[in-house]
PyMOL Python script that loads the backbone (N, CA, C, O; Angstrom):
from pymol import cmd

cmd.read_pdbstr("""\
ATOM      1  N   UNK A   1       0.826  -1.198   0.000  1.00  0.00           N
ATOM      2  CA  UNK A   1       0.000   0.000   0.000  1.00  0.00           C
ATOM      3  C   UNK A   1       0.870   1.262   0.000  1.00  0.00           C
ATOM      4  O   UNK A   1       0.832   2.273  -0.701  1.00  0.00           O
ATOM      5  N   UNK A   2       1.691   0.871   1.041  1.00  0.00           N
ATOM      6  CA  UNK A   2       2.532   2.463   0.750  1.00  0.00           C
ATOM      7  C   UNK A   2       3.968   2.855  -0.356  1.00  0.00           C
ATOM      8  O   UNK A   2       4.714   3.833  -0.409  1.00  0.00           O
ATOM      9  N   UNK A   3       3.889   1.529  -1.175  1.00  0.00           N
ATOM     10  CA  UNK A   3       4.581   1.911  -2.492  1.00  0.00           C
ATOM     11  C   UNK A   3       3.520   2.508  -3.441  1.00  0.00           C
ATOM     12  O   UNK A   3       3.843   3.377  -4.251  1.00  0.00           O
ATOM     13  N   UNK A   4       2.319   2.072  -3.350  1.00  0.00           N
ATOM     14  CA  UNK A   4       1.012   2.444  -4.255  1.00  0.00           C
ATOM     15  C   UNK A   4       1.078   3.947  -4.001  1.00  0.00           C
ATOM     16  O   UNK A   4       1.437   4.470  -5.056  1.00  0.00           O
ATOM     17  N   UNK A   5       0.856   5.013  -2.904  1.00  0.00           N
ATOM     18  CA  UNK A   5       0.643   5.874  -2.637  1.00  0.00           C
ATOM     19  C   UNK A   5       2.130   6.901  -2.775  1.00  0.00           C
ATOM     20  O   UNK A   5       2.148   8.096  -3.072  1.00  0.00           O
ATOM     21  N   UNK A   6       3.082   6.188  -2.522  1.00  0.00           N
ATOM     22  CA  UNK A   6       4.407   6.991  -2.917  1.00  0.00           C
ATOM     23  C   UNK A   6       4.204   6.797  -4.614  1.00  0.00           C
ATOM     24  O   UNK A   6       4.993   7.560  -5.170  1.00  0.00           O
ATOM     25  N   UNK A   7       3.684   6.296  -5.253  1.00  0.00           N
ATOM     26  CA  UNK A   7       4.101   6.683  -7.030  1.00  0.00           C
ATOM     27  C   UNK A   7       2.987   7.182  -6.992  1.00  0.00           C
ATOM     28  O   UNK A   7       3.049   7.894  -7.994  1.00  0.00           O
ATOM     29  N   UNK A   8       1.655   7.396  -6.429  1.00  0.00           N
ATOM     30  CA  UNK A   8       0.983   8.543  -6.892  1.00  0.00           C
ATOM     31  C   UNK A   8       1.209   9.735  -6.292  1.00  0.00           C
ATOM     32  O   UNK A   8       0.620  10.764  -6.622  1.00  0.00           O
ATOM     33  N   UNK A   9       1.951   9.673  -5.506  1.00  0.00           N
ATOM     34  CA  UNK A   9       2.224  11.425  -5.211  1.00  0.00           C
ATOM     35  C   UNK A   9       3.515  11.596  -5.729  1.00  0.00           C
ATOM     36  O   UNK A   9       3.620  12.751  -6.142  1.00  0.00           O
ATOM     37  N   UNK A  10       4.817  10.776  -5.928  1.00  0.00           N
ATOM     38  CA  UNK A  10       5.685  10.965  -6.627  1.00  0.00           C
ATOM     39  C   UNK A  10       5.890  12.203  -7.711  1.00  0.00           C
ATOM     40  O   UNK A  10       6.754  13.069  -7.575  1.00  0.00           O
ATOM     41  N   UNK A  11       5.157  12.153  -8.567  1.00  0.00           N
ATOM     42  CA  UNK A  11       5.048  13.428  -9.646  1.00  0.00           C
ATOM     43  C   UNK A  11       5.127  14.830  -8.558  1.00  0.00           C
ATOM     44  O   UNK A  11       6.134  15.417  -8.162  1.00  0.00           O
ATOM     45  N   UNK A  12       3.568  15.126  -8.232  1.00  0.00           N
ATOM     46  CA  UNK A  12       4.128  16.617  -7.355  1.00  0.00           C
ATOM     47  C   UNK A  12       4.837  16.760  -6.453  1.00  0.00           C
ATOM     48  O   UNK A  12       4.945  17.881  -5.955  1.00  0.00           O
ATOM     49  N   UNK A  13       5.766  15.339  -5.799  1.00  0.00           N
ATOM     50  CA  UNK A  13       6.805  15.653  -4.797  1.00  0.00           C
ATOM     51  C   UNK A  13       7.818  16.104  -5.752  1.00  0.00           C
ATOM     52  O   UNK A  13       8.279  17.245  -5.705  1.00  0.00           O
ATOM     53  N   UNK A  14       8.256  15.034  -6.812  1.00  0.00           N
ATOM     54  CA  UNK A  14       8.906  16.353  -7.750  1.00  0.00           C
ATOM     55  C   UNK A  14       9.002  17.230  -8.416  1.00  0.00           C
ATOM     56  O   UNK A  14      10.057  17.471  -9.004  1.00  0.00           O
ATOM     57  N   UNK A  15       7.947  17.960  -8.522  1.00  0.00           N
ATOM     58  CA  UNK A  15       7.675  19.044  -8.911  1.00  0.00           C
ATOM     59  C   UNK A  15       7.502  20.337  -7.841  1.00  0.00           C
ATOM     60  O   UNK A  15       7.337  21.532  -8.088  1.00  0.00           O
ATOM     61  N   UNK A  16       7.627  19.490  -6.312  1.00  0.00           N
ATOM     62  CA  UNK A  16       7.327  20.472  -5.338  1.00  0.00           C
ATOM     63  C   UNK A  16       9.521  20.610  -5.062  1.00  0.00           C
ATOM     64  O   UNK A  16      10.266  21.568  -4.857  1.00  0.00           O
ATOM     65  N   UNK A  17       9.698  19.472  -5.180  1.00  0.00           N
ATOM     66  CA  UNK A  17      11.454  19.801  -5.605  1.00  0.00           C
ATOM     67  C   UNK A  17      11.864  20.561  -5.862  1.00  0.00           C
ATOM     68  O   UNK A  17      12.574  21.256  -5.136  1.00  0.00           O
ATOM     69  N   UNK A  18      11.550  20.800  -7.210  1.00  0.00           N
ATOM     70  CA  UNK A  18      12.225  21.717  -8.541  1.00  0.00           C
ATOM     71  C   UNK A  18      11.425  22.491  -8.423  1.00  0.00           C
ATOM     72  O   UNK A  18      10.767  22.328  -9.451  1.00  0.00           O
ATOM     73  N   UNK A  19      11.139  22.980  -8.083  1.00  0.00           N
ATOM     74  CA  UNK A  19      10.054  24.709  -7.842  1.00  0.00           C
ATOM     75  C   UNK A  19      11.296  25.647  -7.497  1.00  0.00           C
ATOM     76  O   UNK A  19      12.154  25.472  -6.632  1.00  0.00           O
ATOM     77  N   UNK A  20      11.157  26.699  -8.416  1.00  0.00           N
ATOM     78  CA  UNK A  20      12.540  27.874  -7.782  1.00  0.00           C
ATOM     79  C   UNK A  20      11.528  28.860  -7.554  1.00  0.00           C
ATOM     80  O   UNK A  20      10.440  28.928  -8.127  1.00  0.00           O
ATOM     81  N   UNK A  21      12.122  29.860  -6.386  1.00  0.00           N
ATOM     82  CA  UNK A  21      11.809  30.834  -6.007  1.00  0.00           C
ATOM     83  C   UNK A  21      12.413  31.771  -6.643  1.00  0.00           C
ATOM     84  O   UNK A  21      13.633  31.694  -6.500  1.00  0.00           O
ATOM     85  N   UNK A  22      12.045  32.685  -7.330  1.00  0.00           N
ATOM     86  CA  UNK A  22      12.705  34.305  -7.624  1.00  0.00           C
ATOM     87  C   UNK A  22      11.653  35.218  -7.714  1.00  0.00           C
ATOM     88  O   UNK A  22      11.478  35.877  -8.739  1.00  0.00           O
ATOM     89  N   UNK A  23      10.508  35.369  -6.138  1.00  0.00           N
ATOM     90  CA  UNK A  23       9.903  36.058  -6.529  1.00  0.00           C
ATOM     91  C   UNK A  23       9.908  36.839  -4.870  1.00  0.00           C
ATOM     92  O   UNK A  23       9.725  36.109  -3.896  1.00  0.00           O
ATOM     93  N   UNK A  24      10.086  38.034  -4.716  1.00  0.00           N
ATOM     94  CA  UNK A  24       9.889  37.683  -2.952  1.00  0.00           C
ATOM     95  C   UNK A  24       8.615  37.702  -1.923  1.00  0.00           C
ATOM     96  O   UNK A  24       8.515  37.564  -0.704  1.00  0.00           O
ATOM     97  N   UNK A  25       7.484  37.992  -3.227  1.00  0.00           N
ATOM     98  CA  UNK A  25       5.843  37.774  -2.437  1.00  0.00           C
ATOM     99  C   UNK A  25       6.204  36.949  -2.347  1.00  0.00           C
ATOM    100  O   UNK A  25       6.693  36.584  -1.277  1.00  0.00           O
ATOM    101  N   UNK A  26       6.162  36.062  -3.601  1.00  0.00           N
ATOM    102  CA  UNK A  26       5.677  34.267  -3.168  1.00  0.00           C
ATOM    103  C   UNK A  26       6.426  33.894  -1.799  1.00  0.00           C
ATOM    104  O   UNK A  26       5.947  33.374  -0.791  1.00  0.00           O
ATOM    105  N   UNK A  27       7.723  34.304  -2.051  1.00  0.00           N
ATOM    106  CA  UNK A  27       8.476  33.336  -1.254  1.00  0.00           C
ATOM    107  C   UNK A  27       8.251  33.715   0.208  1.00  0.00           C
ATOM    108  O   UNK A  27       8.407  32.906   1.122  1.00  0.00           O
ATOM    109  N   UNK A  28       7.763  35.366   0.438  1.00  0.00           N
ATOM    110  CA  UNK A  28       7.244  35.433   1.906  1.00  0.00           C
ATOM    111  C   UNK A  28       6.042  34.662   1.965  1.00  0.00           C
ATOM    112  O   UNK A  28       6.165  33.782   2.817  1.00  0.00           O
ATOM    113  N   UNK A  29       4.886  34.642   1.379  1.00  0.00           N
ATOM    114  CA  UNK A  29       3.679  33.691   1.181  1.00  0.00           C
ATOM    115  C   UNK A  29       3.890  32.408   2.025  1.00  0.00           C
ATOM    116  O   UNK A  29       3.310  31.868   2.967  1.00  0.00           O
ATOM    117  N   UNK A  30       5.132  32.131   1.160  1.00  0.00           N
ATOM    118  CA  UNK A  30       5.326  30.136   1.387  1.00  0.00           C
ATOM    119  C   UNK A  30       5.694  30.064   2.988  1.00  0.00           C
ATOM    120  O   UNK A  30       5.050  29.351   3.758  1.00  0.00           O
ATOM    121  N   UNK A  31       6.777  30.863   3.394  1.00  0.00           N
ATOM    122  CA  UNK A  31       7.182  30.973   4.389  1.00  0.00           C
ATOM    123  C   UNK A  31       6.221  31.585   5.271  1.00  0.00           C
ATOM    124  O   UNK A  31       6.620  31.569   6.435  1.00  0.00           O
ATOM    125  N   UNK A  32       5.128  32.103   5.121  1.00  0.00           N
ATOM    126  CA  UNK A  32       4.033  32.408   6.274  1.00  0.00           C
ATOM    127  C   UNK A  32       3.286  31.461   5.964  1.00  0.00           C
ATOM    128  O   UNK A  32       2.876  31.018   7.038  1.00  0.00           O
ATOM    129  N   UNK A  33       2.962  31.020   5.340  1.00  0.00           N
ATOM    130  CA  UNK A  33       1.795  29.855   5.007  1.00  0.00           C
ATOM    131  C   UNK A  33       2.365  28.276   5.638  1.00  0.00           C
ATOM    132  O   UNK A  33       1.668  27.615   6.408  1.00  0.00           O
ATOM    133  N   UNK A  34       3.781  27.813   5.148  1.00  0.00           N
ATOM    134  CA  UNK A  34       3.800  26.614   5.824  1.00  0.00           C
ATOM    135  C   UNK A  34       4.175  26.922   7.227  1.00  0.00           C
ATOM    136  O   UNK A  34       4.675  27.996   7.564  1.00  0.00           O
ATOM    137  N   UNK A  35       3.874  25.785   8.156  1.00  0.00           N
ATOM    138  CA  UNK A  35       4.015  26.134   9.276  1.00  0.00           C
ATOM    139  C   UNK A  35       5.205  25.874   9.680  1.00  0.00           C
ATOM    140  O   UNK A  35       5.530  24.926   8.965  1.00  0.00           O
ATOM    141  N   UNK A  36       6.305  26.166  10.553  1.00  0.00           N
ATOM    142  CA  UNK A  36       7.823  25.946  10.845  1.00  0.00           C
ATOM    143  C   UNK A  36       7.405  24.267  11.280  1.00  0.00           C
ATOM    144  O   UNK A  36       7.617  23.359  10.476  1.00  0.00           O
ATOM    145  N   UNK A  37       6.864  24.036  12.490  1.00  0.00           N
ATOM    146  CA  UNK A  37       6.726  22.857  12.795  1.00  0.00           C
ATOM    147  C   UNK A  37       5.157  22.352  12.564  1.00  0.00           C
ATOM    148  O   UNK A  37       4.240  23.043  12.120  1.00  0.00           O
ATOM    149  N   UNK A  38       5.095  21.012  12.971  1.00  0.00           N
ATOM    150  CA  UNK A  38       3.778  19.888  12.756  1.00  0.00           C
ATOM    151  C   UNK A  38       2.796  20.724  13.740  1.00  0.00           C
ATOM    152  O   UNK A  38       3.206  21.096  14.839  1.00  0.00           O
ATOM    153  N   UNK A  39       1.645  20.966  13.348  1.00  0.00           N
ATOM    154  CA  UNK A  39       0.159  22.328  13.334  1.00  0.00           C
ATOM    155  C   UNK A  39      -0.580  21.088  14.277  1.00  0.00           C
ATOM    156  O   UNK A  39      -1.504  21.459  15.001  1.00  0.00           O
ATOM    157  N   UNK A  40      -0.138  19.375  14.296  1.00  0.00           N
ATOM    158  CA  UNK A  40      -1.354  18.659  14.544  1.00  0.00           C
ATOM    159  C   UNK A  40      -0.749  18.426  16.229  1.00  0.00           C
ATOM    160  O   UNK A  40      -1.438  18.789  17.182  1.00  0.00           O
ATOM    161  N   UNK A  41       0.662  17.757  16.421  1.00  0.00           N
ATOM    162  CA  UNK A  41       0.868  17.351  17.379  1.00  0.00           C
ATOM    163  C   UNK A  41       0.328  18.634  19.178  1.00  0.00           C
ATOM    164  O   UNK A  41       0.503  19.823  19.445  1.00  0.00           O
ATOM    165  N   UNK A  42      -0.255  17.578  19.829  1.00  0.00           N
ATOM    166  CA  UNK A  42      -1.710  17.947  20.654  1.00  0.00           C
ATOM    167  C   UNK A  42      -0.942  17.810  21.985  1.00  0.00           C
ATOM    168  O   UNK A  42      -0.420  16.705  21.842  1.00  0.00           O
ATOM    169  N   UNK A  43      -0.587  18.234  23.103  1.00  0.00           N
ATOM    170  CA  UNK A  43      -1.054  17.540  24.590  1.00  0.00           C
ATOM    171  C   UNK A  43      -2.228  18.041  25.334  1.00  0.00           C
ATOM    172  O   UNK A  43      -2.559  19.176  24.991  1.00  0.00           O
ATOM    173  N   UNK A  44      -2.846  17.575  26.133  1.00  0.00           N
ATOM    174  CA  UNK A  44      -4.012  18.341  26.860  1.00  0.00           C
ATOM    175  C   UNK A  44      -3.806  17.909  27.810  1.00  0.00           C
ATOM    176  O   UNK A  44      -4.023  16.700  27.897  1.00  0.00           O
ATOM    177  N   UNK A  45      -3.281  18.632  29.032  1.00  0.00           N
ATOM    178  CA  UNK A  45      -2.888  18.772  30.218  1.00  0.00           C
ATOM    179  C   UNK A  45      -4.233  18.633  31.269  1.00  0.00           C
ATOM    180  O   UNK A  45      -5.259  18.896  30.641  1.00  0.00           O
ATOM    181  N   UNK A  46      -4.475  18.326  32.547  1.00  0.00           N
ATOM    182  CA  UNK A  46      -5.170  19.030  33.536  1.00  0.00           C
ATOM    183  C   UNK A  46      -4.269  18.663  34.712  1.00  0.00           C
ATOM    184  O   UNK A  46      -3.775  17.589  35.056  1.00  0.00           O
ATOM    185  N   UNK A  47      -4.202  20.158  35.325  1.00  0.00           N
ATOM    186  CA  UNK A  47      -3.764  20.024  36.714  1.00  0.00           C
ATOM    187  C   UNK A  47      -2.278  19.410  36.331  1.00  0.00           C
ATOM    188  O   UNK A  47      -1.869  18.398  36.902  1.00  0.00           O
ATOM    189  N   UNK A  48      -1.606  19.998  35.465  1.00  0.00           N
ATOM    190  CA  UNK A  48      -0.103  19.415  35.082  1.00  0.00           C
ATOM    191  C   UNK A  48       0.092  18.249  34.501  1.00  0.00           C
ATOM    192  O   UNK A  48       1.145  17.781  34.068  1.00  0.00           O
ATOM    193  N   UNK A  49      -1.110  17.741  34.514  1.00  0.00           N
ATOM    194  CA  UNK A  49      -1.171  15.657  34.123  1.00  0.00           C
ATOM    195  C   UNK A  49      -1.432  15.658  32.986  1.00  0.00           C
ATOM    196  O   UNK A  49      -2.170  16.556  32.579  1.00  0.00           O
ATOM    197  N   UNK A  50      -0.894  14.592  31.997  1.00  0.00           N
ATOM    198  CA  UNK A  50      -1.102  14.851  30.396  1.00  0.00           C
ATOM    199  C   UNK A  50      -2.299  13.834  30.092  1.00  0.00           C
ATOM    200  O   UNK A  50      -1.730  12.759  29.899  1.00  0.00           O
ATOM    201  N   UNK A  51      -3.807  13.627  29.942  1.00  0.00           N
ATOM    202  CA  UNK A  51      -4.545  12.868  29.933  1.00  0.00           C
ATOM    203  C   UNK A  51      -4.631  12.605  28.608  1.00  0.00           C
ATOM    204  O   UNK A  51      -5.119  11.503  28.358  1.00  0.00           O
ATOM    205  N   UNK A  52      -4.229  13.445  27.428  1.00  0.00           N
ATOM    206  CA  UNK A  52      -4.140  12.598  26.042  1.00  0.00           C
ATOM    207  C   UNK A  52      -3.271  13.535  25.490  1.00  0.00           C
ATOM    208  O   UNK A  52      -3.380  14.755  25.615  1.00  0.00           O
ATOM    209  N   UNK A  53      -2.173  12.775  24.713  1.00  0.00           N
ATOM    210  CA  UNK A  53      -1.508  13.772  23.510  1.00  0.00           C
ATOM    211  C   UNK A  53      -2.109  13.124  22.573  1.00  0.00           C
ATOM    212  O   UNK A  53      -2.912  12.284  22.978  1.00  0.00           O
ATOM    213  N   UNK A  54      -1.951  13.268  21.042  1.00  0.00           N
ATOM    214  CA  UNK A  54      -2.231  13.983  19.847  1.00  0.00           C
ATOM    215  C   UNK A  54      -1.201  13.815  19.003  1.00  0.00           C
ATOM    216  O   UNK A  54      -0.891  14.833  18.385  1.00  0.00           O
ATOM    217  N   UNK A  55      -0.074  12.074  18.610  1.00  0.00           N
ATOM    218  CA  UNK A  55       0.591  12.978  18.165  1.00  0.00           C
ATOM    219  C   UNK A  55       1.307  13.396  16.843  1.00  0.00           C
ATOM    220  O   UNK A  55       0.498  13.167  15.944  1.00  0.00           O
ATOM    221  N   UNK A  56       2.124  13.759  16.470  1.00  0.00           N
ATOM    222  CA  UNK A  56       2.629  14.727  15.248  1.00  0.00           C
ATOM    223  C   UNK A  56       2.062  13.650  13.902  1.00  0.00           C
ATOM    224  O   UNK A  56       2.520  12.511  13.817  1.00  0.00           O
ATOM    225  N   UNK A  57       0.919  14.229  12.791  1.00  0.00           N
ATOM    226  CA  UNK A  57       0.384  13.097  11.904  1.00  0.00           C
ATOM    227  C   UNK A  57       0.673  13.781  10.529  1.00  0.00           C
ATOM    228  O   UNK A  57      -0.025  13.627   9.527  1.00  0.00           O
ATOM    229  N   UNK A  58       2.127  14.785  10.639  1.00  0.00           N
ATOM    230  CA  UNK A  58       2.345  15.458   9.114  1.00  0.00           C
ATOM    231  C   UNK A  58       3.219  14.169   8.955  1.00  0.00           C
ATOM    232  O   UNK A  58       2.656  13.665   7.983  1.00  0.00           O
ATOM    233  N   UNK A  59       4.175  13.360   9.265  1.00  0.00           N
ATOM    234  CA  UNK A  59       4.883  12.750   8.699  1.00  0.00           C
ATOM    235  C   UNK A  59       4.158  12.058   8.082  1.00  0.00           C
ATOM    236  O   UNK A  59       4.834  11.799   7.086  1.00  0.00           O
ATOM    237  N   UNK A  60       2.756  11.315   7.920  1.00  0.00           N
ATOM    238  CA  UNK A  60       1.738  10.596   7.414  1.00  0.00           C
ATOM    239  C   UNK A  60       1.578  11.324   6.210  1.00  0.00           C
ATOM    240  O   UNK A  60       0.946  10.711   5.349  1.00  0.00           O
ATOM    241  N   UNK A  61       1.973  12.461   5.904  1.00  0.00           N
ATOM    242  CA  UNK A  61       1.544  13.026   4.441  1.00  0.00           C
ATOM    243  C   UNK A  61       3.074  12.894   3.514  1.00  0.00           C
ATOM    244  O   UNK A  61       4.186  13.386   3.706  1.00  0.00           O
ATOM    245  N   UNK A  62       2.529  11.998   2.454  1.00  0.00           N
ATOM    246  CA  UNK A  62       3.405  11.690   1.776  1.00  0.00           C
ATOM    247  C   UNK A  62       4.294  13.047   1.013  1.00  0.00           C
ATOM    248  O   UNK A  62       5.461  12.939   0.637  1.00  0.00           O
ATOM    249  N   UNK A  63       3.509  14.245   0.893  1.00  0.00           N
ATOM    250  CA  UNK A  63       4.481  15.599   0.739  1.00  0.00           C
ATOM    251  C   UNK A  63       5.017  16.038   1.791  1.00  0.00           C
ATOM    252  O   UNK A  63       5.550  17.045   1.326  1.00  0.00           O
ATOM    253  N   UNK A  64       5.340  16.036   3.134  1.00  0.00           N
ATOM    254  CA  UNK A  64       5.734  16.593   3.905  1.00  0.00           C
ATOM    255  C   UNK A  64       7.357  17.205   4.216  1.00  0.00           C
ATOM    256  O   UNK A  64       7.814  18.133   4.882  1.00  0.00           O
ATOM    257  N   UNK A  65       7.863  16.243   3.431  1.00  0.00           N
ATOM    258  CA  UNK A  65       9.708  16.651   3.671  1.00  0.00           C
ATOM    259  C   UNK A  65       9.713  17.402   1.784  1.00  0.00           C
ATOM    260  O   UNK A  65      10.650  17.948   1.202  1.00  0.00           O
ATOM    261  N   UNK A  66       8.661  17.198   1.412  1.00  0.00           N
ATOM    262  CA  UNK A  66       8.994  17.947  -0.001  1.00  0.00           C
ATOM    263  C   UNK A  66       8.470  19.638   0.192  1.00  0.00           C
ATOM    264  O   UNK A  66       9.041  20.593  -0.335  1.00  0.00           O
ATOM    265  N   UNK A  67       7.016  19.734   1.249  1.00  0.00           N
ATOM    266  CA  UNK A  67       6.689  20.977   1.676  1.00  0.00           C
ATOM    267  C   UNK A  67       7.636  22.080   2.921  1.00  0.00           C
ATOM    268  O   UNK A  67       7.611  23.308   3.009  1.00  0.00           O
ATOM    269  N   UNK A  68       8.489  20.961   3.838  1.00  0.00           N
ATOM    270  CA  UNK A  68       9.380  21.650   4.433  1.00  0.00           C
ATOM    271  C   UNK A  68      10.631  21.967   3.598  1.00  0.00           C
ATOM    272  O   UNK A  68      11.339  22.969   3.696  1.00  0.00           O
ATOM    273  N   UNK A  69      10.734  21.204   2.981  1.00  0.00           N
ATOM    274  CA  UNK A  69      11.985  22.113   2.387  1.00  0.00           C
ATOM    275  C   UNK A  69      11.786  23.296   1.037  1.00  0.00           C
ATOM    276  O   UNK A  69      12.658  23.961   0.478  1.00  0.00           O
ATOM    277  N   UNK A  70      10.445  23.255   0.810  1.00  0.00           N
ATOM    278  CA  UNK A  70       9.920  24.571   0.035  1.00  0.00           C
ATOM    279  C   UNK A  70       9.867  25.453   0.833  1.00  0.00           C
ATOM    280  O   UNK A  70       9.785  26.582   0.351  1.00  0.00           O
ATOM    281  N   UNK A  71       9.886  25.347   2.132  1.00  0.00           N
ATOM    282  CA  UNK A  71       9.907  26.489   3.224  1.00  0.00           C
ATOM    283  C   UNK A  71      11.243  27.094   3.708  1.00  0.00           C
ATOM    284  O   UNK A  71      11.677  28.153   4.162  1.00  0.00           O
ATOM    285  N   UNK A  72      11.605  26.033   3.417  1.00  0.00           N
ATOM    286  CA  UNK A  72      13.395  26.291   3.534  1.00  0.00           C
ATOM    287  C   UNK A  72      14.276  26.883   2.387  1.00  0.00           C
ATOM    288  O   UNK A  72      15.464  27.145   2.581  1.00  0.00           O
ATOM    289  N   UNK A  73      13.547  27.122   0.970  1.00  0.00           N
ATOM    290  CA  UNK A  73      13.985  27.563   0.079  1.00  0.00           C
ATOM    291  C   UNK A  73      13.330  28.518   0.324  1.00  0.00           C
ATOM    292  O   UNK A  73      14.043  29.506   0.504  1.00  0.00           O
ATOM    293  N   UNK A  74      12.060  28.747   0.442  1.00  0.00           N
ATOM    294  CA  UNK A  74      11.689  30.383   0.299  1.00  0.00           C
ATOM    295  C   UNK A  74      12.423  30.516   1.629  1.00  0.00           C
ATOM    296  O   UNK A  74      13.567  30.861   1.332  1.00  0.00           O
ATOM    297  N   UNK A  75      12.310  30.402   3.020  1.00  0.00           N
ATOM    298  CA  UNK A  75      13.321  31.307   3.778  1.00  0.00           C
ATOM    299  C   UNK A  75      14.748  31.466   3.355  1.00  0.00           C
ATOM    300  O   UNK A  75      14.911  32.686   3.357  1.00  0.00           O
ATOM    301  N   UNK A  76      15.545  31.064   3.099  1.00  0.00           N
ATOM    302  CA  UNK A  76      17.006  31.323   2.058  1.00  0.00           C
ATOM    303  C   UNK A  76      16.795  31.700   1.021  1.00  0.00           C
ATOM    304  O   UNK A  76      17.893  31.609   0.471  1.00  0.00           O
ATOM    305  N   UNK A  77      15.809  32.255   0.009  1.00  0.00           N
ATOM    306  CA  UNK A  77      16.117  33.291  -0.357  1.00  0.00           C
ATOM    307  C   UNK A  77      16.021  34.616  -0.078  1.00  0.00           C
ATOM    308  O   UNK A  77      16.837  35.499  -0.341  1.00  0.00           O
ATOM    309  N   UNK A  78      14.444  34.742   0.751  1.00  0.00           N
ATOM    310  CA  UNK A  78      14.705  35.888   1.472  1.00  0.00           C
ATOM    311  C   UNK A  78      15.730  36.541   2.080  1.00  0.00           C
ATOM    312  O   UNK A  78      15.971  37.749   2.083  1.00  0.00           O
ATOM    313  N   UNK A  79      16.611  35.183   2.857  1.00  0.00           N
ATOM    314  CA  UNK A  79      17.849  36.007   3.763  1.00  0.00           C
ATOM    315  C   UNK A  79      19.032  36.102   2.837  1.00  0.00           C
ATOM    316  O   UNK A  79      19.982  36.882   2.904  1.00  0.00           O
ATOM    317  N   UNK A  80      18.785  35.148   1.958  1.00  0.00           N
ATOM    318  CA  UNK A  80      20.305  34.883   0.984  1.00  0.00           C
ATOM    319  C   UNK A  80      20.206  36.712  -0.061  1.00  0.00           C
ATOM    320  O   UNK A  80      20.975  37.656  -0.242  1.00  0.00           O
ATOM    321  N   UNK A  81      19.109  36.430  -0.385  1.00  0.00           N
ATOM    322  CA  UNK A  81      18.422  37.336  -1.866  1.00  0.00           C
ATOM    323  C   UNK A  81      18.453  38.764  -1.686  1.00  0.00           C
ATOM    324  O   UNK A  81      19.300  39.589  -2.029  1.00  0.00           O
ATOM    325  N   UNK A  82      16.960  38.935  -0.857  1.00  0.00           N
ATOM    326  CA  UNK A  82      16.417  40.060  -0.412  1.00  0.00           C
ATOM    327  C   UNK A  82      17.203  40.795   0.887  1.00  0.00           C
ATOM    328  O   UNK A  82      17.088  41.966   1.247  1.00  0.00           O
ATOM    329  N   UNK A  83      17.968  39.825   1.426  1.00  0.00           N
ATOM    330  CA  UNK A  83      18.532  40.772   2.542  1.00  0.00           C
ATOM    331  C   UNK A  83      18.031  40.848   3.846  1.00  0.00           C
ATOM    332  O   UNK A  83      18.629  41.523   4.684  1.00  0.00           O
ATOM    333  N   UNK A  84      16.395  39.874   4.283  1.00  0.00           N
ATOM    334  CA  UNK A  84      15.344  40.137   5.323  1.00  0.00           C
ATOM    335  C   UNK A  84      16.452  39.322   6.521  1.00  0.00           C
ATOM    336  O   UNK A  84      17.506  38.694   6.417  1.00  0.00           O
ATOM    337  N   UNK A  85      15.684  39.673   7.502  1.00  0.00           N
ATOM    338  CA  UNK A  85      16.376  39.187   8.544  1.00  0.00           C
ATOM    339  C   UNK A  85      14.978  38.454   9.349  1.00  0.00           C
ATOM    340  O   UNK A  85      14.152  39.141   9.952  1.00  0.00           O
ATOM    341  N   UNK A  86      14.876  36.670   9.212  1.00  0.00           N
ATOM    342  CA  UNK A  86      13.671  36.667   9.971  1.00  0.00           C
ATOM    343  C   UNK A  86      13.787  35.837  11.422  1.00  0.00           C
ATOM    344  O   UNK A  86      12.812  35.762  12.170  1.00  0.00           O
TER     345      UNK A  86
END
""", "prot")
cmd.dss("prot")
cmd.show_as("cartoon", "prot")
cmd.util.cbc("prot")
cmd.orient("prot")
């Protein structure tokens, strides 16, 4: 099953690859839009006690190391390019 699902996302993981940035909306966009870390992983505390975590379910998305490192290209060019300091 999970060779089935890696060749259908295969194509836009490489295409989420080879994506260049030379624009510096977009690339602030990308970099406010993806999140630095996983948006899902949960704890819910009471009274200091952890009664359920939640946890991290981006690695389950077969784009996920192809969407962090689009985040990592738009932040290097901003700092490389534009000069921003973030």
């Amino acid at each position: 099953m999970n060779n089935q699902v890696s060749r259908l996302f295969n194509p836009l993981g490489q295409w989420l690859d080879s994506l260049e940035i030379h624009d510096p909306q977009f690339a602030l966009f990308l970099y406010k839009a993806i999140p630095a870390q996983c948006p899902f992983e949960r704890e819910f505390k009471i009274a200091g006690r952890t009664f359920l975590k939640i946890p991290p379910l981006c690695k389950l998305n077969p784009l996920y190391d192809q969407v962090v490192g689009l985040r990592f290209r738009a932040m290097c060019y901003l700092v490389d390019e534009c000069g921003m300091t973030i």
